[in-house]
Structures are given as structure tokens and as C-alpha cells.
N, C-alpha and C positions, 0 to 999 in steps of 0.2 A: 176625728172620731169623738163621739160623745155617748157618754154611758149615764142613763136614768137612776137610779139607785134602785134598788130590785133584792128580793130576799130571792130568787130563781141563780141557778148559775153555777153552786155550791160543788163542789167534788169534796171526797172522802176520802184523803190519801190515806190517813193512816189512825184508826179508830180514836176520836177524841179530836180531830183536827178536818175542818172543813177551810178550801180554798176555789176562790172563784179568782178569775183575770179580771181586769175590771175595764182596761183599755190597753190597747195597745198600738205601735206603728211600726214605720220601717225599722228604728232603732233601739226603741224602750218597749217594757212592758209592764205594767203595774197589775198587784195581785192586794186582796185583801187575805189575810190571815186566821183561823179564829183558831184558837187552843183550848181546849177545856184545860180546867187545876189539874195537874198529876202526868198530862202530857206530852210527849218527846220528840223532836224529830232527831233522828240519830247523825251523828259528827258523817258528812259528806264535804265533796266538794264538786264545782264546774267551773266552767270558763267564764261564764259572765259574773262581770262585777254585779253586786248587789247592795244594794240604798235600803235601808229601813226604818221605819217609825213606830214609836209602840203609842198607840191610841188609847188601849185601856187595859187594863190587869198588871202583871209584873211576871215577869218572865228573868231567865238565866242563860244570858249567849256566852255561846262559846266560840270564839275565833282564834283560831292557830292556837299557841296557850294561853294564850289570856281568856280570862274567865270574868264578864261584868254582869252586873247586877242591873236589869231595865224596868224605869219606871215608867207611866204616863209622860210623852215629852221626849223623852231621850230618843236617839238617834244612831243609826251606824252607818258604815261603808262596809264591806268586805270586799278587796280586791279579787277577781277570779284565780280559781287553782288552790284555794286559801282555804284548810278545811273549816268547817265549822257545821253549829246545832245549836240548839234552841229546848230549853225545859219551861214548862208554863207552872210557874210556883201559884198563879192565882189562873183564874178565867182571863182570857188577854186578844186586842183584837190590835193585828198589826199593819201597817202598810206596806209595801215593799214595791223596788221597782227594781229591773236587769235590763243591763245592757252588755251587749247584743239581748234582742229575742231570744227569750229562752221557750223554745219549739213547742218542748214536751210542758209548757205549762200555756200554749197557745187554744185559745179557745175550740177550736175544729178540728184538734188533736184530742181522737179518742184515748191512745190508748199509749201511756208515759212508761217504759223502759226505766229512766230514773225515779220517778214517785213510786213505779212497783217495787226497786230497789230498795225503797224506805223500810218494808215491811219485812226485808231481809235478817 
């Protein structure tokens, strides 16, 4: 699979935060991130481990209790079942990838059980 770069594709889980998939296959799936400043996604958890890269801004994860500070560069793992969340202390655009597929953020899945959750 090969993905163009495209401003089209964006979802709005949860006011202040746009995510598109960007590729995916039988076993990964990559998403780009965007957080406006002042942004949250709230402490969840799933099954698929999750890979991330912070491209631009500064954000505040939270995984299990540890609590770090992300700048441009930095990186993480979270292994699945692991809770965690994400605050956007500036504007931040991140990469991310799950393994397995994660369904509900699969492209020709309208309509995400977990992302509506977010709004909870």
C-alpha cells in the first residue's frame, strides 16, 4: 500500500483533535495525530500495542503511571491493556502505529464504538 500525502481523510474524534490512517496492512496500521494546545485524549486502554513519534509541538503522556514529558523526536511503545492518554501542552502532530489493526480506526470503518467512547 502507498499513501500520497493529502490534507483529505481527517476524522474528528474529539473537538480539538483530527486523525486520519495513513496506511495500513495485514498486521500494522499507521495514523497521524493532530492535537490542538489545551487538548486531551482521556486515560483508555486496548489490545494492540501501540508505537509513537511526536513530529511537532509538546505534549504530556501518560502511560500506566508514569507520566513523561514529549518533545519533537522522542518516542514510545505502549504495550496492549496498558492504560494511557495524551494532553497537548502546545499544537502537536504525532505518528503512531498498532499492531494488530486496530479495526475502529481502519479506514472503511464509519462508525468507532471506541473513539465515541472518548467523548464519554
Amino acid at each position: 500500500m502507498f499513501n500520497k500525502n493529502s490534507s483529505d481523510g481527517y476524522r474528528s474524534t474529539i473537538k480539538g483533535i483530527k486523525q486520519k490512517t495513513l496506511v495500513h496492512g495485514q498486521k500494522t496500521l499507521m495514523t497521524e495525530l493532530r492535537m490542538a494546545k489545551g487538548t486531551r485524549i482521556p486515560n483508555h486502554k486496548h489490545p494492540q500495542e501501540q508505537t509513537g513519534y511526536l513530529v511537532t509541538g509538546r505534549t504530556r503522556l501518560f502511560i500506566g503511571d508514569q507520566v513523561y514529558t514529549c518533545e519533537p523526536g522522542d518516542s514510545w511503545c505502549i504495550p496492549g491493556n496498558v492504560k494511557h492518554g495524551t494532553f497537548a501542552i502546545n499544537d502537536s502532530v504525532m505518528i503512531e502505529i498498532f499492531s494488530p489493526v486496530r479495526e475502529d480506526l481502519h479506514p472503511d470503518t464509519e462508525y468507532s464504538p471506541f473513539i465515541q467512547s472518548w467523548n464519554r
